[in-house]
C-alpha positions in Angstrom: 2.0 -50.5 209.9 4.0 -48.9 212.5 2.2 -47.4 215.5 4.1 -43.6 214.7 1.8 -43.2 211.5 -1.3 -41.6 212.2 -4.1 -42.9 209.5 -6.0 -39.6 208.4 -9.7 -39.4 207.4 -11.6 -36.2 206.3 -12.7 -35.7 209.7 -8.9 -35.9 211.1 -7.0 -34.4 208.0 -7.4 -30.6 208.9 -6.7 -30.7 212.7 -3.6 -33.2 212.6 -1.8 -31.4 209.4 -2.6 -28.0 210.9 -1.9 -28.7 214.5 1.6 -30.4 213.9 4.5 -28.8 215.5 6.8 -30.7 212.6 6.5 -31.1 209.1 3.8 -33.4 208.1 3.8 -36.2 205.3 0.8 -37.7 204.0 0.9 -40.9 201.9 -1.8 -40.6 199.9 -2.9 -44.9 198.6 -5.5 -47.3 198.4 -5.3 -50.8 199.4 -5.5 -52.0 194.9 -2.3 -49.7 194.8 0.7 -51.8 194.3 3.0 -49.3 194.3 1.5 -47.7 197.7 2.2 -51.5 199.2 5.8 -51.1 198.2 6.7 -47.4 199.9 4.3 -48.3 203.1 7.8 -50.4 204.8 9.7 -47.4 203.8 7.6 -44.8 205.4 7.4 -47.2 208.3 11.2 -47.0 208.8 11.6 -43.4 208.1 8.3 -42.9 210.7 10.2 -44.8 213.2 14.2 -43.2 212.8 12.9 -39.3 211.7 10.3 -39.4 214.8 10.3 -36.0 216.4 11.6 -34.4 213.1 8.9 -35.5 211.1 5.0 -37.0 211.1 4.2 -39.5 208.8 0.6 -39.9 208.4 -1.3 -42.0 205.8 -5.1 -41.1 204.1 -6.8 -43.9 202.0 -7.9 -42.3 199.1 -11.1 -44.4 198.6 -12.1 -43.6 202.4 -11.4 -39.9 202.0 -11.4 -38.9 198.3 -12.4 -35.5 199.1 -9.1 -34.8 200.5 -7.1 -36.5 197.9 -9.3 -34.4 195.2 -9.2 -31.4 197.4 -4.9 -31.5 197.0 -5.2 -32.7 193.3 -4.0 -36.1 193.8 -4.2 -37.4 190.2 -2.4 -40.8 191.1 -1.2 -42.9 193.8 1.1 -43.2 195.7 1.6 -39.0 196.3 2.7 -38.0 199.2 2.6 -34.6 200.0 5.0 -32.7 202.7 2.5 -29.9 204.5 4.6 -27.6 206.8 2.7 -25.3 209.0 -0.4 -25.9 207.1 0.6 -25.5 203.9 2.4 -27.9 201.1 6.1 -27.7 201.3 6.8 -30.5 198.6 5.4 -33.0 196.5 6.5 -37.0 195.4 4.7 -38.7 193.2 5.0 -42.4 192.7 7.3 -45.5 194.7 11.0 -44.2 195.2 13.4 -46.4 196.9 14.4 -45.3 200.6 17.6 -43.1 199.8 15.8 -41.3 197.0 12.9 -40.9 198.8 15.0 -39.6 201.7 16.6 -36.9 199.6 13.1 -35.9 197.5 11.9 -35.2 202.0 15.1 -32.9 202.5 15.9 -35.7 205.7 
């Protein structure tokens, strides 16, 4: 994993999403998830060419799942865009890098 994603746990979640000066995208997975194993080297590039413009954090599901049920996540991967606090956007499930791109607005 790249050292620009921050991993999130309900003790971190709050302060990092709220505090962030850019948008903030949290890749809700679990380790079983397949398709989580197959967007993490995308959100590693996109962590390491969009740093600055966006924070790509990551929160295990099966660590935190009061989060991930707190933000409805029904199924994984979901990554959710928060800006200033609040959610911006939604994705649900693996996209390649280009669509995934243009479902961020980057």
């Amino acid at each position: 994993m790249s050292e620009k994603i921050t991993n999130l746990t309900e003790a971190t979640f709050d302060e990092v999403v709220n505090s962030s000066a850019e948008p903030v995208i949290v890749d809700f997975w679990a380790e079983w998830c397949g398709p989580c194993k197959m967007v993490a080297p995308i959100l590693n590039e996109i962590a390491e060419e969009q740093e600055g413009k966006i924070k790509v954090t990551k929160l295990n599901v099966d660590e935190s799942p009061a989060v991930a049920q707190r933000f409805g996540v029904m199924s994984i991967p979901t990554m959710i865009v928060f800006r200033d606090g609040e959610i911006d956007r939604r994705i649900v499930g693996a996209k390649g890098k280009a669509q995934l791109m243009a479902e961020l607005g980057l």
